[in-house]
NUDRENBA-339480 format. One line per 4 residues: their letters; for each residue z, y, x of N, C-alpha, C. Coordinates in steps of 0.2 Angstrom, whole numbers. Each point is the difference from the previous one (the first is absolute). Layout:
A> Z,Y,X,Z,Y,X,Z,Y,X; ...;
***
This chain:
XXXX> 40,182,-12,-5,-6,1,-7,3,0; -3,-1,7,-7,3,-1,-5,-4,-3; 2,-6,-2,-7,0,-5,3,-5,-5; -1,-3,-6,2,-4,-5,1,-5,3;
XXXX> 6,-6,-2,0,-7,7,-6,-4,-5; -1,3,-6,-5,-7,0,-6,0,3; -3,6,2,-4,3,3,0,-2,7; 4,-2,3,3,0,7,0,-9,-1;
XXXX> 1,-2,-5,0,-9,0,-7,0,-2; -5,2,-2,-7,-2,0,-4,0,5; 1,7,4,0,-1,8,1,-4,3; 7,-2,0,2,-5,5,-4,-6,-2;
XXXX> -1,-4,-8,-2,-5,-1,-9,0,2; 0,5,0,-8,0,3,-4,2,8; 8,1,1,-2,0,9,2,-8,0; 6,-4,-2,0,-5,0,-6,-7,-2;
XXXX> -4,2,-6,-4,-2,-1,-7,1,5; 0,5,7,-6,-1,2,2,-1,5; 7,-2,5,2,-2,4,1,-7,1; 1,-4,-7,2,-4,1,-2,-8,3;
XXXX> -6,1,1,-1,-4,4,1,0,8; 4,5,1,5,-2,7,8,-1,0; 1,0,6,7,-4,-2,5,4,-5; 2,-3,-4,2,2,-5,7,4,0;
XXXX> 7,-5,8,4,4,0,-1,6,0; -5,2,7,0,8,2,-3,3,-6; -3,-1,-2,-3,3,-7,2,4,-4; 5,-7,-3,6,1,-5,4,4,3;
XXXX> 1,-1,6,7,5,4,-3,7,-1; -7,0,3,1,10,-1,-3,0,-9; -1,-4,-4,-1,2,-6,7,1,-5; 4,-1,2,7,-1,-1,1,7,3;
XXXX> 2,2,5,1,5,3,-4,7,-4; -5,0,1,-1,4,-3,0,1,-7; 0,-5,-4,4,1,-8,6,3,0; 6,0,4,6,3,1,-1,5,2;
XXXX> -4,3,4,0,5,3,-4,6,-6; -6,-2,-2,-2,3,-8,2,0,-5; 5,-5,-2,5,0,-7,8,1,2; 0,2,6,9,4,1,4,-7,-2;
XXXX> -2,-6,3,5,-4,-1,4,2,9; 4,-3,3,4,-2,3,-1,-6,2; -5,2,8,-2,-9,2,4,-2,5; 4,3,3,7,-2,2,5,-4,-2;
XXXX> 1,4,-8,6,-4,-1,-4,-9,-5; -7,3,-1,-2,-7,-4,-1,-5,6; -2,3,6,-1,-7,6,7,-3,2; 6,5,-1,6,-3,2,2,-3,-5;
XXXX> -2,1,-6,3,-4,-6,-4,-9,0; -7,1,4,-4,-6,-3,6,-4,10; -4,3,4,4,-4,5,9,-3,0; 3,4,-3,7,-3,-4,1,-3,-1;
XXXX> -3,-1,-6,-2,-7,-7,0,-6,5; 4,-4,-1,-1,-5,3,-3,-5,-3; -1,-1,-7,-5,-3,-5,-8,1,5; 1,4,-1,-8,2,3,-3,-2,8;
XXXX> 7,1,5,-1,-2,6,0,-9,1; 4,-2,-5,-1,-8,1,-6,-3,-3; -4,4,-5,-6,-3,-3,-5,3,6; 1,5,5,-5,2,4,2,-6,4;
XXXX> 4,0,1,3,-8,7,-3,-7,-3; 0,-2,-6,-4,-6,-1,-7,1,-1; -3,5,-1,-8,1,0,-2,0,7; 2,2,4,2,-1,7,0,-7,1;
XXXX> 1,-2,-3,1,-7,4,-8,-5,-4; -1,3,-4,-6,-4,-3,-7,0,3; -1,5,2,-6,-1,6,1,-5,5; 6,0,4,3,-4,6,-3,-8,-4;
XXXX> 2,-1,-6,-1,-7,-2,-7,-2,-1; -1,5,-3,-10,-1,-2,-3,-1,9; 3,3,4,-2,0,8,-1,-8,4; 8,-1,-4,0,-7,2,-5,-6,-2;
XXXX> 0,2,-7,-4,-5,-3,-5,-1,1; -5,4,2,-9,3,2,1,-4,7; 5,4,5,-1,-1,7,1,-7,0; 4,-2,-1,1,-10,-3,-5,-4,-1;
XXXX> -4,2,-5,-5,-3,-3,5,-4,-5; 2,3,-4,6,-6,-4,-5,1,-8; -3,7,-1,-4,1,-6,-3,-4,-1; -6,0,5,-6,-5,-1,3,-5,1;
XXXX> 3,-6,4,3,-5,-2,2,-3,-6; 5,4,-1,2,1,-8,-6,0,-6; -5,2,-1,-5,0,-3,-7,-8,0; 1,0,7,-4,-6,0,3,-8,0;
XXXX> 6,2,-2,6,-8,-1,1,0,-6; -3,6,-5,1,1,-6,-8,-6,0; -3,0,1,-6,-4,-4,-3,2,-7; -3,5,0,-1,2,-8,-6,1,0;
XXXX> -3,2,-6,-8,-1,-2,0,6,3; -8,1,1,-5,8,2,5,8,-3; 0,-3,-8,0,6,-5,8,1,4; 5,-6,-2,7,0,2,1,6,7;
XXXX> -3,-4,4,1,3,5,-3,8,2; -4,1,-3,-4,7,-2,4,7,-2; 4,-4,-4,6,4,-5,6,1,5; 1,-7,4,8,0,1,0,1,10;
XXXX> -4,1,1,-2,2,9,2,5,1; -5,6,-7,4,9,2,6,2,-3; 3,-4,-5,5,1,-3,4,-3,2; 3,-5,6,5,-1,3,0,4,7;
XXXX> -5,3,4,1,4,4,0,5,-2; -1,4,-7,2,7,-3,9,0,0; 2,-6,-1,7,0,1,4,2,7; -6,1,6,3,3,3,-2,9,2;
XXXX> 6,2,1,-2,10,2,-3,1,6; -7,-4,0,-3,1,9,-4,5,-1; 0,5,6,-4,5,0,-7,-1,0; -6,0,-4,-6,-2,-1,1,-10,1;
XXXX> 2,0,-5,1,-9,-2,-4,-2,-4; -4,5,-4,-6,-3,-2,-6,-3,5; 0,1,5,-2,-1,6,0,-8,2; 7,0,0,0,-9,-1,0,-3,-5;
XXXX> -3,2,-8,0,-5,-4,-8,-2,-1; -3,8,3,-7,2,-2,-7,-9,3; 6,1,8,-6,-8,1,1,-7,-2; 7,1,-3,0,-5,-2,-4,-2,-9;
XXXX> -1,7,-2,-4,-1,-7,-9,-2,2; 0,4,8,-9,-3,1,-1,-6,2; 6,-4,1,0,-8,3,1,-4,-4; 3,2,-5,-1,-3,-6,-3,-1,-3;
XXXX> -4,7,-2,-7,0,-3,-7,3,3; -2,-8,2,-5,0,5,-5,0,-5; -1,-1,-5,-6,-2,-3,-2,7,-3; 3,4,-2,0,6,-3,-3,5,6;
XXXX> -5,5,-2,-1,6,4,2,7,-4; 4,-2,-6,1,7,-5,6,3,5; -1,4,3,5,4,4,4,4,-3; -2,3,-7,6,6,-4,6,-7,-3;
XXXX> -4,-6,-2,4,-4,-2,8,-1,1; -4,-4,8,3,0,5,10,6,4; -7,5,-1,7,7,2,5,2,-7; -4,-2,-5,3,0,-6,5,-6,-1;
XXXX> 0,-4,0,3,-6,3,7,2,1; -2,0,7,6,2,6,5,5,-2; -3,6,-3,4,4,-1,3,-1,-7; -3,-3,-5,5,0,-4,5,-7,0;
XXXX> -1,-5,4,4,-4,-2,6,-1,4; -3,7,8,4,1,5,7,5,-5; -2,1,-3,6,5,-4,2,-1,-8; -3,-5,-3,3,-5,-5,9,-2,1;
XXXX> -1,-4,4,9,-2,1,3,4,1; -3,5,4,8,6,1,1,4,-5; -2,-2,-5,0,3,-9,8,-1,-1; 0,-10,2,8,0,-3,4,-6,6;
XXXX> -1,5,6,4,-2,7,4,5,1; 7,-2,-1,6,2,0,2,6,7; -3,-5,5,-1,6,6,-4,4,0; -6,1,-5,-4,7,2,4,6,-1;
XXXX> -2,5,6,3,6,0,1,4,-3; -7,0,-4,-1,7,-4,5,-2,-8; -2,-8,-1,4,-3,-7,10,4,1; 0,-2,7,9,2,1,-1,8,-2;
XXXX> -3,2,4,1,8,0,0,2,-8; -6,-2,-1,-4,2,-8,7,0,-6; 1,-6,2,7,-5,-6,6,6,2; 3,0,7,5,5,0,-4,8,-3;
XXXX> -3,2,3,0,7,-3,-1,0,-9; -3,-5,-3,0,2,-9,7,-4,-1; 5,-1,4,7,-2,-3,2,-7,-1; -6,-6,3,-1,-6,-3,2,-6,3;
XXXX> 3,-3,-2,-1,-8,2,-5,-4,3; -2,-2,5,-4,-1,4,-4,-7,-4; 6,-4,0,-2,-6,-2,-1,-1,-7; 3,5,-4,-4,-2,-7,-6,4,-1;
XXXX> -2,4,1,-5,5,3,-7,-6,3; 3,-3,3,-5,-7,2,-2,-7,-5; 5,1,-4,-1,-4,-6,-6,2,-7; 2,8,1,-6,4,-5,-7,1,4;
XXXX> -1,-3,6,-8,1,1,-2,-6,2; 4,-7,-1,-3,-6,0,-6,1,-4; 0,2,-5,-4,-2,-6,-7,6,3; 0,5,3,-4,4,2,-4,-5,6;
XXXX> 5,-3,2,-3,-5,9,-3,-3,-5; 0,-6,-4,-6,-3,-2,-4,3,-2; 0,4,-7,-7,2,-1,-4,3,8; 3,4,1,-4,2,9,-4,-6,4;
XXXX> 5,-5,-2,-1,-6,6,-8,-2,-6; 2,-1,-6,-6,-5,-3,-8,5,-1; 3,8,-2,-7,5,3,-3,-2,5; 4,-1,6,-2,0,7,-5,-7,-1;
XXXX> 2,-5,-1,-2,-5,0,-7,-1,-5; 0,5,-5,-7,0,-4,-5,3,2; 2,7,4,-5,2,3,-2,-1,8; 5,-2,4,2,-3,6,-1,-5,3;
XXXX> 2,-5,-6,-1,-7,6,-4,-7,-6; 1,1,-6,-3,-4,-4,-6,-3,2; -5,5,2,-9,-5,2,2,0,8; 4,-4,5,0,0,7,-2,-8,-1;
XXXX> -5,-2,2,0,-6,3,6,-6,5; 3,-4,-4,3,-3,5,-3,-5,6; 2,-3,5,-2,-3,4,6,-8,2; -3,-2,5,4,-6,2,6,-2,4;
XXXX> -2,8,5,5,0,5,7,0,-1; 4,-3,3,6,-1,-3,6,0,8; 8,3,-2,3,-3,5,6,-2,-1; 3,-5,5,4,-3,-3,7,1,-1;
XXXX> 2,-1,-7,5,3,-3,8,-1,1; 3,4,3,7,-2,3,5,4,-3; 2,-2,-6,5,6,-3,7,1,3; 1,-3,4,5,1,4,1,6,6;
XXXX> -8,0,3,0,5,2,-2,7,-2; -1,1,-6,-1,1,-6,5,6,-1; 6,-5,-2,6,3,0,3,2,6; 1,-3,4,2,2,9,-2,7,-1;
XXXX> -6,2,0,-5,5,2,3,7,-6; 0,-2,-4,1,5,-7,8,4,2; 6,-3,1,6,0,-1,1,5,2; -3,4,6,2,7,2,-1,5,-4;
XXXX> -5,-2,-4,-4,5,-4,4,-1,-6; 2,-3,-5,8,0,-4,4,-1,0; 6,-2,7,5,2,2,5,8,-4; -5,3,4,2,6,-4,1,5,-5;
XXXX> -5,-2,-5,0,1,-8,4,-5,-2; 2,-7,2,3,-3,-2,9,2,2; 1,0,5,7,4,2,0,6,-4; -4,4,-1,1,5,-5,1,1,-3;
XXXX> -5,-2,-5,3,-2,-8,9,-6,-1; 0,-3,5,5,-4,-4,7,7,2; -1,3,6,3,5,1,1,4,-8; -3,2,1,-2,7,-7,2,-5,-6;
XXXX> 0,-6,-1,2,-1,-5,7,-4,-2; 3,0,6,9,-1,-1,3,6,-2; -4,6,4,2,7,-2,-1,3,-6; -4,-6,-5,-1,3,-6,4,-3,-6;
XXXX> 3,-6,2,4,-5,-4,6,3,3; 1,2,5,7,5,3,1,8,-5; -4,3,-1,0,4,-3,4,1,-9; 1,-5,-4,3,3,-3,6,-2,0;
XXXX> 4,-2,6,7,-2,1,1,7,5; -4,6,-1,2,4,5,0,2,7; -5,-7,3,0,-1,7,-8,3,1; 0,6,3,-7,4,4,0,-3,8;
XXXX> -4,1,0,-2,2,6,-7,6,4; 1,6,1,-4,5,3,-6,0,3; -1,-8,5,-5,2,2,-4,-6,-2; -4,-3,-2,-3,-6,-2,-3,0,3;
XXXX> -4,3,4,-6,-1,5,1,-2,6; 5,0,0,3,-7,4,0,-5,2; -3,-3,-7,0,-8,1,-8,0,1; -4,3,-1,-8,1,5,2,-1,4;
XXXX> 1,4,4,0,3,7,4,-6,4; 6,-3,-3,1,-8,3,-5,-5,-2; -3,0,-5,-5,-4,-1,-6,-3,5; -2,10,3,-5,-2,2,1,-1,6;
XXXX> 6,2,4,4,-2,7,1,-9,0; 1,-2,-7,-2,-9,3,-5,-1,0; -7,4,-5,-8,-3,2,0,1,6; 0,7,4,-1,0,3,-2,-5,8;
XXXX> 9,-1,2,4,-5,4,-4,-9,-3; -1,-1,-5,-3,-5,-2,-8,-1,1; -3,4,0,-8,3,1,-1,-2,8; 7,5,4,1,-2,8,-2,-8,0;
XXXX> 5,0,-4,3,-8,4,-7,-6,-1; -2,3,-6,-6,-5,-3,-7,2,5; -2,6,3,-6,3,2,1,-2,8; 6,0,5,0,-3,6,-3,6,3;
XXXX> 0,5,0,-6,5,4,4,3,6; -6,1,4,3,3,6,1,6,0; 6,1,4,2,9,1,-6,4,0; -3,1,1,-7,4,2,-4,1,-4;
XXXX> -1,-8,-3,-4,2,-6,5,4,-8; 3,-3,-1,7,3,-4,-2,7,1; 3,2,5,-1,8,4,-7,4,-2; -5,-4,0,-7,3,-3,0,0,-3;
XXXX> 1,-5,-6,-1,1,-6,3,6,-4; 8,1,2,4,3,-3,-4,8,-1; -1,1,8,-2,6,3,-6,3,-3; -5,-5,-5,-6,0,-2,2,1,-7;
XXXX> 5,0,-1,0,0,-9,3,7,-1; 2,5,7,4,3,-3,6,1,-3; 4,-3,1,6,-1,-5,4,7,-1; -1,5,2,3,5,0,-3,4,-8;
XXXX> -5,0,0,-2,4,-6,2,-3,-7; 3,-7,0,3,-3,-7,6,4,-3; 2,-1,6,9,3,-2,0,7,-1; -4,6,4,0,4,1,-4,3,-8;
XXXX> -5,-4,0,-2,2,-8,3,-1,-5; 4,-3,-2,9,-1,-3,2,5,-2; 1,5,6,5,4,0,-4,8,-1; -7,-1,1,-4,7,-1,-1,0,-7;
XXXX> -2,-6,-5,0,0,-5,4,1,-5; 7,-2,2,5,2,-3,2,10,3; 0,2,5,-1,7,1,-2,3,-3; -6,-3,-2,-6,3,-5,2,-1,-8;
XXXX> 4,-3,0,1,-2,-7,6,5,-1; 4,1,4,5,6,-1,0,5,1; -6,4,2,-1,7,1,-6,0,-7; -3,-6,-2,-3,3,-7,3,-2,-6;
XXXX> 7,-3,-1,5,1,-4,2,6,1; 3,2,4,3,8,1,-5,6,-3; -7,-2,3,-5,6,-2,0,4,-5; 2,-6,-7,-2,3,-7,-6,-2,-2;
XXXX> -4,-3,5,-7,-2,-4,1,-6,-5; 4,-4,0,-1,-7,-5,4,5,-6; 3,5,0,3,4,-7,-4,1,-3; -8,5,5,-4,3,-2,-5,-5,-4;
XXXX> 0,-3,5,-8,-6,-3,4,-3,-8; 8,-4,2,1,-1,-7,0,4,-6; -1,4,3,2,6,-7,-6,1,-4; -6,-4,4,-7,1,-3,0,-7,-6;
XXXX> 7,-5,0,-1,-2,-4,-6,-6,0; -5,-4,3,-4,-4,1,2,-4,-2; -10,-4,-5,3,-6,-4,-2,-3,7; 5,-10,1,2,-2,2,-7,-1,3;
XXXX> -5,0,-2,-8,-4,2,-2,3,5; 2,7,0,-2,5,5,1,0,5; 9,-6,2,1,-1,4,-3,-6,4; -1,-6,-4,-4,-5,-1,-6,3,5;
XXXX> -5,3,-3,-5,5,4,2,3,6; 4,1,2,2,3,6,2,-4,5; 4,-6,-3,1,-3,6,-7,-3,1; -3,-3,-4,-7,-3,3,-3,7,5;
XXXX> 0,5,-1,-3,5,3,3,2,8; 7,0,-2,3,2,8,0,-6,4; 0,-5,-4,0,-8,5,-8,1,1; -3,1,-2,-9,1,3,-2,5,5;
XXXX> 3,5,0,0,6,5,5,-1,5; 5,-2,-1,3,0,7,0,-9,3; -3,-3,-3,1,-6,1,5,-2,0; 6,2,-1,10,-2,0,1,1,-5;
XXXX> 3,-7,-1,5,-1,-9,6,3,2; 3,-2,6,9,4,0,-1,7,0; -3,4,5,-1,5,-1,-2,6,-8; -5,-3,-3,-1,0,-7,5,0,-4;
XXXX> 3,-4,-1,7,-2,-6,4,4,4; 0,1,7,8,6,0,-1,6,-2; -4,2,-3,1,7,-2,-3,-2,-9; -4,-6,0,-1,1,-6,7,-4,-5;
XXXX> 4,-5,2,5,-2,-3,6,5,-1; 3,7,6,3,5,-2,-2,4,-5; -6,0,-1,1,6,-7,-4,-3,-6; -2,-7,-2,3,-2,-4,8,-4,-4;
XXXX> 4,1,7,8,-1,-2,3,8,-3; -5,5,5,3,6,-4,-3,4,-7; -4,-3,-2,-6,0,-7,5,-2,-2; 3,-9,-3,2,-3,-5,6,0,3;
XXXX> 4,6,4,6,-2,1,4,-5,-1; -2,-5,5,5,-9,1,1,0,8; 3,-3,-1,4,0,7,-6,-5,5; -3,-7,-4,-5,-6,2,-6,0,-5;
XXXX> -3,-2,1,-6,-1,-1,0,-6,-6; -3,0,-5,2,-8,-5,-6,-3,6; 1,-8,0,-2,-5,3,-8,0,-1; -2,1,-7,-8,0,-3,-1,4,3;
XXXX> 0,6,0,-4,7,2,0,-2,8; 4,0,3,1,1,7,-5,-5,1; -2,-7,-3,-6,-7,3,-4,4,0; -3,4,-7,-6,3,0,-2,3,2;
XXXX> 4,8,5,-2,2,3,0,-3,8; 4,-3,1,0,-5,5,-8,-2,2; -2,-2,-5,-5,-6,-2,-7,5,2; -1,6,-4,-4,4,0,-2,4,8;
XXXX> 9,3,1,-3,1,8,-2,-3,5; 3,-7,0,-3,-7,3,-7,-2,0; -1,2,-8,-9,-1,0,-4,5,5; 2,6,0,-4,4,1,0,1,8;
XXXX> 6,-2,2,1,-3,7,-6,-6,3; 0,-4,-3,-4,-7,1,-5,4,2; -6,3,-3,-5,2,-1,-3,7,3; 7,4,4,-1,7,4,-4,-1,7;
XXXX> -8,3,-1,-2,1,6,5,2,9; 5,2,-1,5,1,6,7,-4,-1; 1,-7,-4,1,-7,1,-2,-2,6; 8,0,5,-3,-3,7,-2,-6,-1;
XXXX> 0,-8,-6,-1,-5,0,-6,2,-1; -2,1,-6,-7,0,-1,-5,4,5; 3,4,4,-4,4,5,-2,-4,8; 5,-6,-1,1,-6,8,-5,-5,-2;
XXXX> 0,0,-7,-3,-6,-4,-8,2,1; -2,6,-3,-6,4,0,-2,-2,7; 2,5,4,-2,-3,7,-2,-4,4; 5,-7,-4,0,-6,5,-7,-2,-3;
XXXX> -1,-2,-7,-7,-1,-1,-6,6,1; 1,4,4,-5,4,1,-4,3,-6; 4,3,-8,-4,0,-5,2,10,1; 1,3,-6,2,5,-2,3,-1,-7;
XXXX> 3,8,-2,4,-1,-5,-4,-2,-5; -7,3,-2,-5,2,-6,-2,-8,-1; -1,-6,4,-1,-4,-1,6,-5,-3; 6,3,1,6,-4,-1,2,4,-6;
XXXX> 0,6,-2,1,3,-6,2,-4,-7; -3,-5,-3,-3,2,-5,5,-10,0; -1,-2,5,5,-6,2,5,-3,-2; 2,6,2,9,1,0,2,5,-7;
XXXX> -4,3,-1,0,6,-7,0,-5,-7; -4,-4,0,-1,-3,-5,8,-3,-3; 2,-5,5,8,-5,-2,3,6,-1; -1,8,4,7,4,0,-2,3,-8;
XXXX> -5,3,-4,0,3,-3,2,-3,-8; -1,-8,3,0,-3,-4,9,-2,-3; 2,1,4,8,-2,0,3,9,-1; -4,4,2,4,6,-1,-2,0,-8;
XXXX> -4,-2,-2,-4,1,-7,6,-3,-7; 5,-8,5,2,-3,-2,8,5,-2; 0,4,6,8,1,-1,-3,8,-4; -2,3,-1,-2,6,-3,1,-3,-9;
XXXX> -4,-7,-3,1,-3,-5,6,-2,-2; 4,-4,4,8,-3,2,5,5,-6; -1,5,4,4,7,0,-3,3,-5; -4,3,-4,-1,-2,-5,1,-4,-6;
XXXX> -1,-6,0,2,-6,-5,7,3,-1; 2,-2,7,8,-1,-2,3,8,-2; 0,4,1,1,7,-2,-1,1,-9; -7,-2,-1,-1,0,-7,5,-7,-4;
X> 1,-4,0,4,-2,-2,9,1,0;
***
């Protein structure tokens, strides 16, 4: 070996760190390649082992299909519809505008919740407010939406349960939610405007959107009541991947769009680089299992806080939560040699790298968001920092109490 592989994972993690503000598969593809090729893994046989995996090509096939549905919904207009048939107060709506199109995987989607935060709030000229707003409430829900990518990915690599996994960070979404709202939305003025309230269409318009968490889980959880009678089943991810095959065909039938537009829209979302990041990620996760660096780093031994600190820090610097937890959740499973993560630890750094995420200057949402208001970071800094530091402050406390006792 020409140089130590942990030596050769810091490099990679720092050319990744300065590149990552571009597309992330090519990125990760040659940051990946080159860790193999510096720590003498064997990147042949880890790419033919990750494209094998069928586990892995069927969760790249339904992530693949979720852009497709976020496509439909925008090009439809089924979102805004859905929001303005809600009839809700200023604040209500303020909250619930970026956080149910954060629910979809549009490529710069912050983009479409951003005008509907300055339409809402006309009376207001605080613009960091405003960006701050949008970005955190745009990514509030998909704290604990069952279809977020990264939550799938994150839950299978620490060994976990998807949907209890989403039971232990409810209590994280509200306090988030109620931070947001103290420093966020409490002094907004409400107004008169109103429209009129159709819960019918309400529901029509939503359906797409949990059909498929809904199919899921009851999937995943006949498979769990089947299990101590012996009865497995292999690939569980499965029943996503049909799930989101009804949203999708449903979203059709609901949104009426013409071939053309359909065709654009798809063709604007990119849908190729979903699935294809999938499967780079898990690449990458196989050649720095093979490396020896999670041996190396766990051998150092680290109290658990440290990891805490880290993921806030790789979530800050590369702006990606999945990418962060794939190498930081391997070599805390080889530290405490366990096969899975305990539920509480995994929230927490979940929690930490997601914060640090929220608030990274190379955060596409908050960078589309910055833009659209015509403001800068320095001005939005201190915004968005506040709620986040305040909540990291929360979980640093948490993990303490509870430890100490």
């Amino acid at each position: 070996m020409l140089i130590p592989s942990w030596i050769s994972f810091l490099l990679v993690i720092t050319f990744l760190m300065i590149f990552s503000k571009k597309e992330l598969v090519f990125t990760l593809t040659i940051g990946s390649i080159a860790f193999g090729l510096l720590s003498e893994v064997n990147i042949w046989i880890s790419f033919a082992s990750i494209i094998t995996n069928l586990n892995v090509l069927i969760l790249a096939a339904s992530v693949g299909l979720l852009p497709i549905l976020g496509a439909i919904m925008e090009e439809s207009g089924l979102m805004v519809e859905l929001i303005q048939k809600m009839d809700i107060s200023k604040k209500n709506a303020m909250m619930i505008s970026p956080a149910i199109f954060g629910l979809l995987p549009v490529a710069g989607g912050a983009l479409m919740s951003a005008p509907l935060i300055e339409q809402i709030d006309t009376d207001s000229s605080d613009i960091s407010r405003k960006i701050a707003i949008n970005v955190w409430y745009r990514h509030l829900l998909i704290l604990i939406y069952p279809l977020s990518t990264t939550l799938i990915v994150c839950t299978e690599i620490a060994g976990l349960k998807l949907y209890n996994t989403l039971a232990y960070l409810v209590i994280p979404f509200i306090i988030m939610f109620l931070i947001g709202y103290i420093f966020l939305i409490r002094n907004t003025l409400e107004n008169s405007e109103r429209h009129s309230r159709d819960l019918k269409v309400v529901v029509h318009h939503i359906l797409p959107i949990l059909i498929a968490p809904i199919f899921d889980f009851l999937g995943r959880s006949i498979l769990t009541l089947l299990e101590p009678k012996g009865i497995t089943f292999a690939y569980p991810e499965i029943f996503l991947f049909v799930g989101l095959c009804f949203s999708v065909l449903l979203a059709l039938k609901f949104a009426n769009l013409a071939p053309n537009r359909l065709n654009s829209a798809i063709r604007r979302m990119k849908v190729w680089r979903f699935p294809l990041l999938i499967i780079v990620i898990y690449f990458f996760l196989d050649i720095f299992t093979n490396s020896g660096v999670p041996e190396v780093i766990g051998s150092l031994n680290m109290n658990f806080t440290i990891f805490l600190l880290l993921g806030f820090f790789f979530g800050f610097s590369t702006g990606r939560v999945q990418l962060s937890l794939s190498f930081l959740i391997p070599i805390y499973l080889f530290q405490y040699a366990v096969l899975a993560m305990s539920y509480f630890n995994f929230t927490l750094i979940y929690l930490t790298t997601f914060l640090g995420y929220l608030m990274s200057p190379i955060h596409p949402c908050l960078a589309y968001t910055i833009n659209y208001f015509k403001a800068d970071y320095k001005q939005t800094f201190w915004r968005i920092a506040t709620p986040t530091f305040v909540n990291l402050l929360i979980v640093l406390v948490v993990y303490h109490v509870v430890n100490f006792f």
